[in-house]
C-alpha positions in Angstrom: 4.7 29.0 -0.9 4.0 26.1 1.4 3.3 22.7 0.0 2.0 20.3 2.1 2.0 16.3 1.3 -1.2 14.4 1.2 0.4 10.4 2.6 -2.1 7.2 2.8 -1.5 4.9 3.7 -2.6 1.0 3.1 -2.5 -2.1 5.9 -1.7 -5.1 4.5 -2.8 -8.2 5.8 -1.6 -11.9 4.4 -1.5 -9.7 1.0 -4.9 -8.2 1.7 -5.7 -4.5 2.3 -7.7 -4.2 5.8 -9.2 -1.7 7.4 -6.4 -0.8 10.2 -4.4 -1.8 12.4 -6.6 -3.2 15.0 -9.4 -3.9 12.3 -8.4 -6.8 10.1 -11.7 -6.9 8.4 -10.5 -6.8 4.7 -11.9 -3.7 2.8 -13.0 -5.4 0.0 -10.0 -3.7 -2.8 -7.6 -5.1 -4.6 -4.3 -3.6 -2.9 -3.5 -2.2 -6.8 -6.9 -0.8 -7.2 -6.9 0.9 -3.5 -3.6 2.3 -4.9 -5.1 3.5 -7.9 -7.6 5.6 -6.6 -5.7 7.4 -3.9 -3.6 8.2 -6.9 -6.3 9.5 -8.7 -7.3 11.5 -5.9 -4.4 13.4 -5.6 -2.5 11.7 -3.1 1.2 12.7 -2.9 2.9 9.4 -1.0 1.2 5.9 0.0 2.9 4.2 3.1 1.8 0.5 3.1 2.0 -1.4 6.3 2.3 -4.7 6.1 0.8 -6.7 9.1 1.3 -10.0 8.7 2.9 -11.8 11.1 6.4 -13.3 10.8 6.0 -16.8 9.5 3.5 -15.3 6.9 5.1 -12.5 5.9 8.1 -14.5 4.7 6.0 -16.7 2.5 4.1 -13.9 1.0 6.8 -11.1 1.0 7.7 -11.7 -2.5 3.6 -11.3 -3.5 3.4 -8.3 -1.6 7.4 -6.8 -3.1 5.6 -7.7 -6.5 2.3 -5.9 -5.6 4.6 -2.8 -4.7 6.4 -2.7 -8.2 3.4 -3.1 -10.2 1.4 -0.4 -7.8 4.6 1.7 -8.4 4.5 1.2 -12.5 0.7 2.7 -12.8 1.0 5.7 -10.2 2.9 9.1 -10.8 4.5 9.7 -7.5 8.0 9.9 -8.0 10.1 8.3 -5.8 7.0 7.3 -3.6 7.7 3.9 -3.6 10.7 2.6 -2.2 11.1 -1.2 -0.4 12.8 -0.7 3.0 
């Protein structure tokens, strides 16, 4: 039998989630909350984006490598989160 994979995914934004990638309106979640839910509903994999741009992303790459790991401790997808 077939099994297909249910993937979110999650934009980040200076450590916030926002609505896509050309809407940078944030959604109003806490990134581990958003996380959370999609969990909750089933999801199989979550693919965060992170859209920050360079200079930013540097300063706030160890928030959002934190954010990962602690969104990784409360889920149950194994090996769904992985830092590339």
């Amino acid at each position: 039998m077939e099994h297909k994979n249910i993937v979110a995914t999650i934009y980040l934004k200076n450590g916030q989630a926002v609505k896509g990638m050309d809407n940078f309106e944030p959604m109003g979640w806490d990134v581990i909350s958003l996380a959370r839910l999609y969990n909750d509903s089933g999801i199989d994999k979550i693919i965060i984006f992170d859209l920050s741009t360079a200079m930013s992303r540097s300063k706030s790459a160890q928030v959002e490598t934190s954010a990962a790991l602690r969104m990784s401790r409360s889920l149950f997808m194994p090996d769904a989160c992985r830092l590339l």
